[in-house]
Backbone and ligand atoms as CSV (ligand in chain L), in Angstrom:
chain,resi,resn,atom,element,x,y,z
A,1,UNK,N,N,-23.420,-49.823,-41.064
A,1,UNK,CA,C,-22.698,-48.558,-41.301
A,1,UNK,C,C,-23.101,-47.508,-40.294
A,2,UNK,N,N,-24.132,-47.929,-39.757
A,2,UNK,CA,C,-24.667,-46.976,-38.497
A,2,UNK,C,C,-24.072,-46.952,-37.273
A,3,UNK,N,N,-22.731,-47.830,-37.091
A,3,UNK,CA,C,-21.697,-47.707,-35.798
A,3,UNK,C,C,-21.100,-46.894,-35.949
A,4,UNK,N,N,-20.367,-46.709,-36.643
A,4,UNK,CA,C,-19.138,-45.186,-37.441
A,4,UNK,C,C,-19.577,-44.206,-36.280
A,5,UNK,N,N,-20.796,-43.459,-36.908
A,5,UNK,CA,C,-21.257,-42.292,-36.436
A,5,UNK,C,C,-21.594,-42.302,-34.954
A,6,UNK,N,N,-22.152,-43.369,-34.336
A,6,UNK,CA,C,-22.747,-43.649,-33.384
A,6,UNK,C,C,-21.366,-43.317,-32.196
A,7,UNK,N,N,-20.219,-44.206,-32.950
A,7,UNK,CA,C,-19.080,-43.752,-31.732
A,7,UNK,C,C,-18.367,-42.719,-31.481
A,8,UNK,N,N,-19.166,-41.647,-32.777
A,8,UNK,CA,C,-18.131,-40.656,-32.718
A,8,UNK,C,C,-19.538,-39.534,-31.588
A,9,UNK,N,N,-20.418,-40.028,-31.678
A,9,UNK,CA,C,-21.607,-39.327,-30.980
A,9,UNK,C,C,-20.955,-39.802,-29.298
A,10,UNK,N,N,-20.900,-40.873,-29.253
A,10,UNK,CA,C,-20.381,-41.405,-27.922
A,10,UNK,C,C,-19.267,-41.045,-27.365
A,11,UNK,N,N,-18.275,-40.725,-28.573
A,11,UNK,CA,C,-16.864,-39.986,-27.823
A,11,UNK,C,C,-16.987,-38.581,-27.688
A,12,UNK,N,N,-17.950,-37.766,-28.327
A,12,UNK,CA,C,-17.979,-36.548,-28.201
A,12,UNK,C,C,-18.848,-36.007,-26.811
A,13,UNK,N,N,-20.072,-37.048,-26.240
A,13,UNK,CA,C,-20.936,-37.495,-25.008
A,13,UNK,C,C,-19.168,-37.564,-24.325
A,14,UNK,N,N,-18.702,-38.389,-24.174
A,14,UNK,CA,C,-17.435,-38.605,-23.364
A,14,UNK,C,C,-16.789,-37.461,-23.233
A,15,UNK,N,N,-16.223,-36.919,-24.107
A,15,UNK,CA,C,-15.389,-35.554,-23.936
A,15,UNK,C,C,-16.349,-34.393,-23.065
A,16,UNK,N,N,-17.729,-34.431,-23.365
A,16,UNK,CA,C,-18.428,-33.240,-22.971
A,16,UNK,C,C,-18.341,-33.564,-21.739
A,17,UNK,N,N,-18.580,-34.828,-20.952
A,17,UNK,CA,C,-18.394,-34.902,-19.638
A,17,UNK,C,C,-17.563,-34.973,-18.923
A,18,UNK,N,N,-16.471,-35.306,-19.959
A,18,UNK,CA,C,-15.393,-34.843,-18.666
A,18,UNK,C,C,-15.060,-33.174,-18.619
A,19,UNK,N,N,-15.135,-32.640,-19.493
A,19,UNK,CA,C,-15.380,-31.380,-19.508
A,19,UNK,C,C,-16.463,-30.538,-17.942
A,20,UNK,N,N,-17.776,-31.377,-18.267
A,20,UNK,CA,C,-18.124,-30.812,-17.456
A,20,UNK,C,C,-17.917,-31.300,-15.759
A,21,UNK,N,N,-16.918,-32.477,-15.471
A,21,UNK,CA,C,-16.837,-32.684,-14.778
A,21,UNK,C,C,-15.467,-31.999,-14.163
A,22,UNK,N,N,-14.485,-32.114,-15.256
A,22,UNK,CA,C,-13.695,-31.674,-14.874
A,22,UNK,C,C,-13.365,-29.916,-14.039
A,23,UNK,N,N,-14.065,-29.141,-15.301
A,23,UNK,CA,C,-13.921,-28.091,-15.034
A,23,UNK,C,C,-14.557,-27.199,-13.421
A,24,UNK,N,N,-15.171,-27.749,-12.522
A,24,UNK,CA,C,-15.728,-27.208,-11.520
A,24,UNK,C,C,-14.446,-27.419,-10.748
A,25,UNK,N,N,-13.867,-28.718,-10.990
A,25,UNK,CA,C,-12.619,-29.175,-10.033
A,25,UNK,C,C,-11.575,-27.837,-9.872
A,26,UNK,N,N,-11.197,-27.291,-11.034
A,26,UNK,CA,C,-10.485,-26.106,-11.623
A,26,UNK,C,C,-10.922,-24.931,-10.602
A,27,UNK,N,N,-12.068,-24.875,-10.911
A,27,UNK,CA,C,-12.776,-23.428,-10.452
A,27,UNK,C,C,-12.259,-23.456,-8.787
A,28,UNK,N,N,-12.933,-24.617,-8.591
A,28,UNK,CA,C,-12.964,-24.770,-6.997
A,28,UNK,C,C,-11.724,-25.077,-6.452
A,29,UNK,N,N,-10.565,-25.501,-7.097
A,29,UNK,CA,C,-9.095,-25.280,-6.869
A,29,UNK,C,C,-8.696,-24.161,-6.239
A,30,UNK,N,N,-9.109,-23.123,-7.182
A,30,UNK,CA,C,-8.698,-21.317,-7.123
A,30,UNK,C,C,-9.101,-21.414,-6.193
A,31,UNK,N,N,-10.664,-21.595,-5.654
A,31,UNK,CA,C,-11.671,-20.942,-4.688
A,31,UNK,C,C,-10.900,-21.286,-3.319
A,32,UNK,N,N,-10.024,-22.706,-3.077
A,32,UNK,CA,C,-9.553,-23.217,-1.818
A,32,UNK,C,C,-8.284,-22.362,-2.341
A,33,UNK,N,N,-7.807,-22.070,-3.007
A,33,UNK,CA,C,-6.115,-21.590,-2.865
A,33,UNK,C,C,-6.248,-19.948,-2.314
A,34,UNK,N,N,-7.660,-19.597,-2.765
A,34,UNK,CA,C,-7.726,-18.204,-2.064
A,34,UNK,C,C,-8.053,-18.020,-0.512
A,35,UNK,N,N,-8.903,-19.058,-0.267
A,35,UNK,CA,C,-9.480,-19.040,0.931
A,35,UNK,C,C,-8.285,-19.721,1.850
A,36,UNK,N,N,-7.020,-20.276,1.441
A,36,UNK,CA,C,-6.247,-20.667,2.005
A,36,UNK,C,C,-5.118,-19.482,2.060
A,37,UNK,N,N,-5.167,-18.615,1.328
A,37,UNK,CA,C,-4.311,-17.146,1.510
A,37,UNK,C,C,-5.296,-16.210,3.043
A,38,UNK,N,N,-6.147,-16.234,2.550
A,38,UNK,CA,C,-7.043,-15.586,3.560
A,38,UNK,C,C,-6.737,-16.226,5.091
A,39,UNK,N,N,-6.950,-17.519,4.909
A,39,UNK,CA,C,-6.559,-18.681,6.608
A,39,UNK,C,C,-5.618,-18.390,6.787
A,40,UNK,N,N,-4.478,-18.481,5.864
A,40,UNK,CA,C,-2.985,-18.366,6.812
A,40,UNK,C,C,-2.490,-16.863,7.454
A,41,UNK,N,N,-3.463,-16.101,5.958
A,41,UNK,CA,C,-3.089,-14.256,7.081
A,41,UNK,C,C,-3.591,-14.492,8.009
A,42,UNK,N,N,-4.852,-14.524,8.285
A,42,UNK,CA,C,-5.165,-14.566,9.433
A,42,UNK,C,C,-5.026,-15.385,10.708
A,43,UNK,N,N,-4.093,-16.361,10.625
A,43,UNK,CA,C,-3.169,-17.402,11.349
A,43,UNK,C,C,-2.552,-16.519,11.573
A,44,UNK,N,N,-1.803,-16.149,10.671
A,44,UNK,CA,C,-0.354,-14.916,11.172
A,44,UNK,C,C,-0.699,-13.940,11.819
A,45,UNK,N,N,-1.701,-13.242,11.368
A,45,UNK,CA,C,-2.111,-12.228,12.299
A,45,UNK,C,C,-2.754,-12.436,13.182
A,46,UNK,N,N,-3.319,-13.543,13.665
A,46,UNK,CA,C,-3.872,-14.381,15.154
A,46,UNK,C,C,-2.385,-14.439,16.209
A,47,UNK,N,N,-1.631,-14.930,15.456
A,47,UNK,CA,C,0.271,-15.532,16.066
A,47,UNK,C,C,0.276,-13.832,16.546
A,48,UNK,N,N,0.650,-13.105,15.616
A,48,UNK,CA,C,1.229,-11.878,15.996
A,48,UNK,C,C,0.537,-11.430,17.325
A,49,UNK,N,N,-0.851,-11.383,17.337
A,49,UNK,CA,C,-1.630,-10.858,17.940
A,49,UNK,C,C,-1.490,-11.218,19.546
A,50,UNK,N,N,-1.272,-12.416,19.112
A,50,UNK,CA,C,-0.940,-13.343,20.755
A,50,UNK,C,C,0.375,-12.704,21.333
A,51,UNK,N,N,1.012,-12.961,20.477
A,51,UNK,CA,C,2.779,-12.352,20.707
A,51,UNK,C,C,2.527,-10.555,21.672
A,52,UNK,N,N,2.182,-10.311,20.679
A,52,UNK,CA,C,1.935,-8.684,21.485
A,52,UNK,C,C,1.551,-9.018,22.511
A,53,UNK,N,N,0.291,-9.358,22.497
A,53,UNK,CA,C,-0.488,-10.104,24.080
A,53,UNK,C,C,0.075,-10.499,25.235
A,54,UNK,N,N,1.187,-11.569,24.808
A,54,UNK,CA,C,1.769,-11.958,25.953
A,54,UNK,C,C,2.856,-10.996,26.057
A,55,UNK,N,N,3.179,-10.305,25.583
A,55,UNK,CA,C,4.354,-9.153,25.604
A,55,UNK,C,C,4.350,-8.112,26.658
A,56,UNK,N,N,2.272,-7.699,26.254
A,56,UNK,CA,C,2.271,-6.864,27.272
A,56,UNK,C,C,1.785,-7.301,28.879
A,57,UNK,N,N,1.514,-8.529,28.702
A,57,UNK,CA,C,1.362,-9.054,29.523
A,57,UNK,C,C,2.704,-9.543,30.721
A,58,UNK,N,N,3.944,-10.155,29.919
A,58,UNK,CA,C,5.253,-9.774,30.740
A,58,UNK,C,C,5.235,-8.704,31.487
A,59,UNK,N,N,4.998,-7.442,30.746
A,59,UNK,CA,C,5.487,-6.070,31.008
A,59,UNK,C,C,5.091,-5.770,31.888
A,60,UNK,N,N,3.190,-5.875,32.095
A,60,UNK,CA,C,2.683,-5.584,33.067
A,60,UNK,C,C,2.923,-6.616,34.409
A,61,UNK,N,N,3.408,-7.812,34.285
A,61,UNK,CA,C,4.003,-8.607,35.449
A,61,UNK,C,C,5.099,-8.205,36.184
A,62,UNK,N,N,6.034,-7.468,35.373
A,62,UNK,CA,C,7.269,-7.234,35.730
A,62,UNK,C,C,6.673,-5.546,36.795
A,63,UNK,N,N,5.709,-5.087,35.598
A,63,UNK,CA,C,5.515,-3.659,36.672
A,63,UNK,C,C,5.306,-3.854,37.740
A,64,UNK,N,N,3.953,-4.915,38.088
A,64,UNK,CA,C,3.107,-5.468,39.072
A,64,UNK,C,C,4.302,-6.027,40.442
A,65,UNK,N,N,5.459,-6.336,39.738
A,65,UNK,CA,C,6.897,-7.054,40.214
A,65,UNK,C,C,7.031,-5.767,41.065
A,66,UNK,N,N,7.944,-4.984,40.037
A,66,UNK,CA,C,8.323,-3.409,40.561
A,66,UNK,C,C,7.514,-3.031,41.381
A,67,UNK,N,N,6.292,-2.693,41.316
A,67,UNK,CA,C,5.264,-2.016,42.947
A,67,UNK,C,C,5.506,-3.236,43.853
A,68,UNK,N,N,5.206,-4.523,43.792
A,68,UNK,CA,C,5.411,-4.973,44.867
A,68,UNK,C,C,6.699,-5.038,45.897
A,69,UNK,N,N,7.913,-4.941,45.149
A,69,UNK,CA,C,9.101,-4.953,45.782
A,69,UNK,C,C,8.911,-3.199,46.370
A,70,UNK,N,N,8.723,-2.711,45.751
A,70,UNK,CA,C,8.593,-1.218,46.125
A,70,UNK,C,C,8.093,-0.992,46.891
A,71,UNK,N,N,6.845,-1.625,47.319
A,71,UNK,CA,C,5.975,-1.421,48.857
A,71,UNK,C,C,6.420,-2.594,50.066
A,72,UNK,N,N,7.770,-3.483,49.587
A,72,UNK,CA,C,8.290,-4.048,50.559
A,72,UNK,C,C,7.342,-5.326,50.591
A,73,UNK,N,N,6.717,-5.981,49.595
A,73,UNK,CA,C,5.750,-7.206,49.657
A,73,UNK,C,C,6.638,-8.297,49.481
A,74,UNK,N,N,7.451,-7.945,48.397
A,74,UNK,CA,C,8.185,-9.272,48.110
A,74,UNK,C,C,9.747,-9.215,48.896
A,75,UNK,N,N,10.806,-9.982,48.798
A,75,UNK,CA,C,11.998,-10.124,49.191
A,75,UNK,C,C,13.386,-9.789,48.174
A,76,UNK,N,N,13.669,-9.267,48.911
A,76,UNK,CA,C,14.963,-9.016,47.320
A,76,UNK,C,C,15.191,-10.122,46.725
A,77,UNK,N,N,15.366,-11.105,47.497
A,77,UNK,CA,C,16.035,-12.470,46.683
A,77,UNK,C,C,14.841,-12.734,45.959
A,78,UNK,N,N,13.897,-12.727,46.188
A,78,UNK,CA,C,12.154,-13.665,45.534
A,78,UNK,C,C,12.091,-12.774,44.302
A,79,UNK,N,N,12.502,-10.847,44.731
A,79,UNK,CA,C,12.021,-10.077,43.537
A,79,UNK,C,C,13.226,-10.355,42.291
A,80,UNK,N,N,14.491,-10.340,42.384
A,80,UNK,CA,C,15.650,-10.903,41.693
A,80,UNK,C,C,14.902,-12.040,40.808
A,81,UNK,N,N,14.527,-13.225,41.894
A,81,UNK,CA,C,14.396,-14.434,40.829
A,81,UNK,C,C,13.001,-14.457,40.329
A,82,UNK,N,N,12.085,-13.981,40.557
A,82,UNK,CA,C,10.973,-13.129,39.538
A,82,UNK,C,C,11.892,-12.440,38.494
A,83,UNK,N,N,12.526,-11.635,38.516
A,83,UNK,CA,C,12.851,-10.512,37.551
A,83,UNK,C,C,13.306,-11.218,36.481
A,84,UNK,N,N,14.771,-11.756,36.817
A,84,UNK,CA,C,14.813,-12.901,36.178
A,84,UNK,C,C,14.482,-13.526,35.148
A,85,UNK,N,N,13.181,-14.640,35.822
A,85,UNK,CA,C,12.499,-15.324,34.976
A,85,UNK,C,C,11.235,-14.166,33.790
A,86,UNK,N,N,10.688,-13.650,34.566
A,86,UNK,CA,C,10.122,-12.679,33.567
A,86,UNK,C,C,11.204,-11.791,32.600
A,87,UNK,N,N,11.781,-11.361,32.688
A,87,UNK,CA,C,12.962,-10.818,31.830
A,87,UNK,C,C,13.367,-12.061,30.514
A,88,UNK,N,N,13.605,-13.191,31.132
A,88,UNK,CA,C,13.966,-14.496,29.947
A,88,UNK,C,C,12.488,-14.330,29.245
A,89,UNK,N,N,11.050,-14.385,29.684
A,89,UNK,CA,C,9.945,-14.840,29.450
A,89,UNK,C,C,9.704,-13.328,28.140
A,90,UNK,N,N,10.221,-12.530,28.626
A,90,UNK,CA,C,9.933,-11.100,27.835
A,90,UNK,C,C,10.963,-10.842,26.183
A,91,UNK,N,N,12.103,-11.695,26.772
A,91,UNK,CA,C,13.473,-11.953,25.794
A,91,UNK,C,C,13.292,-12.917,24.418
A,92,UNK,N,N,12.654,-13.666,25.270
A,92,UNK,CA,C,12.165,-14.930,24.563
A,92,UNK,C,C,10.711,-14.581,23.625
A,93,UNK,N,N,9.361,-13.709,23.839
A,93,UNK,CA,C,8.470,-13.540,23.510
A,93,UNK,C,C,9.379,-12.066,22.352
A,94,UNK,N,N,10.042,-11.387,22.563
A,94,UNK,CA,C,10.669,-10.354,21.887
A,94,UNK,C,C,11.331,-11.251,20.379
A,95,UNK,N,N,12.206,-12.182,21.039
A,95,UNK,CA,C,12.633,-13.064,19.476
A,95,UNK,C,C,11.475,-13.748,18.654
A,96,UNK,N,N,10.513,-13.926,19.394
A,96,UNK,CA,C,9.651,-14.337,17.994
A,96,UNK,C,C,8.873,-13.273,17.938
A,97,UNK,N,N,8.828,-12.257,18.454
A,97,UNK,CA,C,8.248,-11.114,17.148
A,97,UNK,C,C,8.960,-11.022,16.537
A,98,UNK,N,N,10.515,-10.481,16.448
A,98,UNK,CA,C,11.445,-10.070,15.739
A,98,UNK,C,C,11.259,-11.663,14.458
A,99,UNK,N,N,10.917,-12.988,14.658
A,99,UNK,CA,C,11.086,-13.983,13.594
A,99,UNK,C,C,10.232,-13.945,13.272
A,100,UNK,N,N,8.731,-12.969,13.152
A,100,UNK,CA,C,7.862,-13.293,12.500
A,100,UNK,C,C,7.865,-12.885,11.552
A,101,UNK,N,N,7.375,-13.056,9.800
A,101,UNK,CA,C,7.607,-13.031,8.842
A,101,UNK,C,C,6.918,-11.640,8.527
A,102,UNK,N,N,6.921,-11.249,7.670
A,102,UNK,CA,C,6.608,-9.859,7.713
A,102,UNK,C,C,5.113,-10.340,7.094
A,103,UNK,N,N,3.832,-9.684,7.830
A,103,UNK,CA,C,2.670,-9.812,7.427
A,103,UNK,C,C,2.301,-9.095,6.230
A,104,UNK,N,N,2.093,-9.919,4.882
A,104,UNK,CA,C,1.745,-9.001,3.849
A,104,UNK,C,C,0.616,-8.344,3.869
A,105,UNK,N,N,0.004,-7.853,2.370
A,105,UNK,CA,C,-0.962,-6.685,2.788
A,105,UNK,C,C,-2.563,-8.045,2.926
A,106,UNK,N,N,-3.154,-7.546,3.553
A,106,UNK,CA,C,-4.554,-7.966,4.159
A,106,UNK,C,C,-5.163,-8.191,2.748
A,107,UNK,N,N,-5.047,-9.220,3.089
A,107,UNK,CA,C,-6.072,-10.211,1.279
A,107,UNK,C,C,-7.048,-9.326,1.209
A,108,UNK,N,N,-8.070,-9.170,2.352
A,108,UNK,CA,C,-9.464,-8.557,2.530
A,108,UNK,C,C,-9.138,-7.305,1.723
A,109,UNK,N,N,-8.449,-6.506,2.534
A,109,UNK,CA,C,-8.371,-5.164,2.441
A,109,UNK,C,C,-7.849,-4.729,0.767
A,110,UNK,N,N,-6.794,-5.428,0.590
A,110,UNK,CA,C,-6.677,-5.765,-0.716
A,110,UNK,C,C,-7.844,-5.591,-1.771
A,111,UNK,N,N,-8.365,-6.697,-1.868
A,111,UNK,CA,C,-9.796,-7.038,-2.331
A,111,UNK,C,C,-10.443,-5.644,-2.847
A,112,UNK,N,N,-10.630,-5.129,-1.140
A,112,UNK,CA,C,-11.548,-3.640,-1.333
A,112,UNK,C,C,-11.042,-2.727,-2.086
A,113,UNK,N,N,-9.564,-2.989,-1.983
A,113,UNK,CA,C,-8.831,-1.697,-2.771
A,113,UNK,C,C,-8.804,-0.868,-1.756
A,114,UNK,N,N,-8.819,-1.140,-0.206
A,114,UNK,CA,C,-8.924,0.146,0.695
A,114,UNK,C,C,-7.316,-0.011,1.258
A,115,UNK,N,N,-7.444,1.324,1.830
A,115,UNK,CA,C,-5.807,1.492,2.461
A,115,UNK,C,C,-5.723,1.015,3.388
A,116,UNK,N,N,-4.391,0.914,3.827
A,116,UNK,CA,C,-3.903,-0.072,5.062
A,116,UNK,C,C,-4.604,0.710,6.686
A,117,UNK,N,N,-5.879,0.572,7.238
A,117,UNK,CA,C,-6.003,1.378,8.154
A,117,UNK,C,C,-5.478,0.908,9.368
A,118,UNK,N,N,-5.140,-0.473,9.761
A,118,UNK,CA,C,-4.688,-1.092,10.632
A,118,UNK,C,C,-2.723,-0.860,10.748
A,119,UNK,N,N,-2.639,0.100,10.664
A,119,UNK,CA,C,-0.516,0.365,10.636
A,119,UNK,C,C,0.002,-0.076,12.338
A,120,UNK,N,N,-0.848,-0.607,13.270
A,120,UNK,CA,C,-0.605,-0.872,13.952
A,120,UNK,C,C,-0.097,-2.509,14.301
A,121,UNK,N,N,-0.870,-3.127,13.235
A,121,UNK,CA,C,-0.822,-4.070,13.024
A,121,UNK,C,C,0.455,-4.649,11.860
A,122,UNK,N,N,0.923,-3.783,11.462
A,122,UNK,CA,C,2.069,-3.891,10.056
A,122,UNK,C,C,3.793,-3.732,10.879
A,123,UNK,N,N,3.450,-3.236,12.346
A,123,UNK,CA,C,4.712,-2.575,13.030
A,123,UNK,C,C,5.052,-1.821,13.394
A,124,UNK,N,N,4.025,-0.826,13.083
A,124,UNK,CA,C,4.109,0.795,13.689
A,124,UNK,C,C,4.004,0.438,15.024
A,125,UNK,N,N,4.848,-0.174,16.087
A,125,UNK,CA,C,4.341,0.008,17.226
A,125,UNK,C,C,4.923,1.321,18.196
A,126,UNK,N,N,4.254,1.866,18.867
A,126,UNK,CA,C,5.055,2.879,19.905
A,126,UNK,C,C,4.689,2.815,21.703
A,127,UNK,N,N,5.634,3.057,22.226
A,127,UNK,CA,C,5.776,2.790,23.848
A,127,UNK,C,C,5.172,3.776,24.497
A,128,UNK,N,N,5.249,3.633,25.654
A,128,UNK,CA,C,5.014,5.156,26.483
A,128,UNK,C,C,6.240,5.158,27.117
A,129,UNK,N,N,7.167,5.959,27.105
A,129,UNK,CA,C,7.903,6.096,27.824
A,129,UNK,C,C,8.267,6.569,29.382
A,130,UNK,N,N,7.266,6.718,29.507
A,130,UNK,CA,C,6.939,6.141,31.103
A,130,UNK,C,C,6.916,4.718,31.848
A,131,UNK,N,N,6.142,4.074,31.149
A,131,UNK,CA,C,5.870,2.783,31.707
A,131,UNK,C,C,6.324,1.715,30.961
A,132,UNK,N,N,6.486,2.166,29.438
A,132,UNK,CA,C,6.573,1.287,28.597
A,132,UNK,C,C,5.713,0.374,28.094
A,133,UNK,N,N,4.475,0.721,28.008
A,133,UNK,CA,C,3.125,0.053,27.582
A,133,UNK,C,C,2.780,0.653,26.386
A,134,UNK,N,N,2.409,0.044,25.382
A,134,UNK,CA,C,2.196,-0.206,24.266
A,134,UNK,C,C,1.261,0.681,24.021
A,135,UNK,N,N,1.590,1.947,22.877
A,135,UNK,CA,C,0.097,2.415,22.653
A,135,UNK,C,C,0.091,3.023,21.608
A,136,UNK,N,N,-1.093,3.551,21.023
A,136,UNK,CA,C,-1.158,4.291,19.766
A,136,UNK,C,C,-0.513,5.573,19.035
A,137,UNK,N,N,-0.215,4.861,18.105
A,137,UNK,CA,C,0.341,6.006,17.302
A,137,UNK,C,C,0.009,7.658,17.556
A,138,UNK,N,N,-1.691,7.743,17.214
A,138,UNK,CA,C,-1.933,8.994,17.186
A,138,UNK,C,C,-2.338,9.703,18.996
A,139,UNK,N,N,-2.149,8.342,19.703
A,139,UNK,CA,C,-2.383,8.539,21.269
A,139,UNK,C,C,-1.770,9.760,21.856
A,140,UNK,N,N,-2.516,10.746,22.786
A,140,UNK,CA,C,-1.745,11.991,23.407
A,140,UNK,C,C,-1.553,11.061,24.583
A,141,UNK,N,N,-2.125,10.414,25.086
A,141,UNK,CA,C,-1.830,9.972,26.928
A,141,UNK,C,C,-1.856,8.535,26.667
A,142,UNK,N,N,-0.547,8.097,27.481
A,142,UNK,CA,C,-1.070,6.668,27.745
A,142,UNK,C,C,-2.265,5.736,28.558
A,143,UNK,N,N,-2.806,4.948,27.754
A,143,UNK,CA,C,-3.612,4.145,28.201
A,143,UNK,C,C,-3.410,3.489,29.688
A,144,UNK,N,N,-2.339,3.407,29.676
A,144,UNK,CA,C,-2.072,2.858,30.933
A,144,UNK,C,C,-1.663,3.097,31.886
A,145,UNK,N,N,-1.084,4.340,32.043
A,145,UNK,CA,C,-0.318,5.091,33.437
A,145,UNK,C,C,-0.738,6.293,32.967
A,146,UNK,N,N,-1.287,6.836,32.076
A,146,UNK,CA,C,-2.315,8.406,32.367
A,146,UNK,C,C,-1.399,9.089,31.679
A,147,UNK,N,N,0.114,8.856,31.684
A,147,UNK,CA,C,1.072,9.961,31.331
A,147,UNK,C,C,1.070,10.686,30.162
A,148,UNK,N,N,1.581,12.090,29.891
A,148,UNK,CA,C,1.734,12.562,28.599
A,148,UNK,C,C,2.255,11.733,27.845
A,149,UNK,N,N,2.002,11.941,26.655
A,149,UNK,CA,C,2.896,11.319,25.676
A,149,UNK,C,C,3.802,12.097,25.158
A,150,UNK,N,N,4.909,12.237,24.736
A,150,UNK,CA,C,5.669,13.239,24.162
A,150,UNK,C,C,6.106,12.604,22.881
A,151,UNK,N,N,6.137,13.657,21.975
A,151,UNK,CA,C,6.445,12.859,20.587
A,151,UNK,C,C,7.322,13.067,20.342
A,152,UNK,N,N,8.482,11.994,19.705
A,152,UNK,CA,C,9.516,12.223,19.710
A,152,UNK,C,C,9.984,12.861,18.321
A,153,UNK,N,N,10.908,13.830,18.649
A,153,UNK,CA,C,11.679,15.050,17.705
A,153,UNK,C,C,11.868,13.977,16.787
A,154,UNK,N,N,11.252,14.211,15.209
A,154,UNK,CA,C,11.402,13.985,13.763
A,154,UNK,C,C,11.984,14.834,13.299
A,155,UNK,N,N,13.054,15.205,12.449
A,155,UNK,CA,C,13.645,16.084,11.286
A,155,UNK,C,C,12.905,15.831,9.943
L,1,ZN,ZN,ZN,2.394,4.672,30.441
C-alpha cells in the first residue's frame, strides 16, 4: 500500500521540475526578445547613419567636382560624366533614406524615461544653404563653408 503515495510524491518531484526547468526558458525568452528590439534599433540606426554618411560624402565629391572644373583641372566632357554618375550615386543614396522605416523611439532612452535628445537623428535634418552640407539645427555657421546660417522665416 506504500506505492499509492510514493507515485504521487514522484509526480509531484516531476511537476516541480519541470517547473523549474521550464520557467528560466520563459524568463530568458523576454530577455532575447528585448535585447533583440535593442539590436535591430540599433541596426537601423547604424543603416541610417551610413546613409547620411555616404550622402554627405556624394555632396562633398560633387563640390570637390565643382572646384575642380572651376579651376580648369578637369574637362567639360570628364566633369559632365562625373556629374552624372555622382548625381545617380546621390539619387540613389536619397531613395533609401526616403525607404527607411521610420526609426521608433530609442529602446534605451525609453527605458530612462529621458527625452528624445538626439532630433537629429529622428529627421530634423537642415542644410546650409550655401553649400548644402548638412548641419545642426541649433547651428549659427556652417560647419563646412564658414557661412552664416540664416533661419528660415517660420509663421
Ligand atoms: Zn556651408
Amino acid at each position: 500500500m506504500a506505492e499509492f503515495p510514493a507515485a504521487w510524491i514522484a509526480l509531484f518531484i516531476f511537476a516541480f521540475a519541470v517547473f523549474v526547468i521550464v520557467r528560466p526558458l520563459f524568463l530568458s525568452q523576454s530577455a532575447i526578445e528585448a535585447a533583440q528590439g535593442v539590436d535591430a534599433w540599433a541596426t537601423q540606426l547604424r543603416r541610417q547613419a551610413d546613409l547620411l554618411t555616404a550622402r554627405r560624402d556624394v555632396y562633398a565629391a560633387l563640390r570637390d567636382l565643382d572646384f575642380e572644373y572651376s579651376t580648369d583641372k578637369v574637362s567639360q566632357e570628364e566633369y559632365g560624366r562625373q556629374r552624372y554618375k555622382l548625381m545617380g550615386q546621390a539619387v540613389d543614396i536619397l531613395q533609401q533614406i526616403d525607404q527607411l522605416p521610420p526609426l521608433g523611439d530609442d529602446p534605451i532612452e525609453s527605458a530612462l524615461g529621458g527625452s528624445n535628445s538626439i532630433a537629429e537623428e529622428s529627421g530634423e535634418v537642415y542644410y546650409c544653404s550655401n553649400c548644402g552640407e548638412e548641419v545642426g539645427l541649433t547651428d549659427h555657421f556652417c560647419g563646412s563653408c564658414g557661412s552664416e546660417l540664416v533661419e528660415e522665416a517660420s509663421t
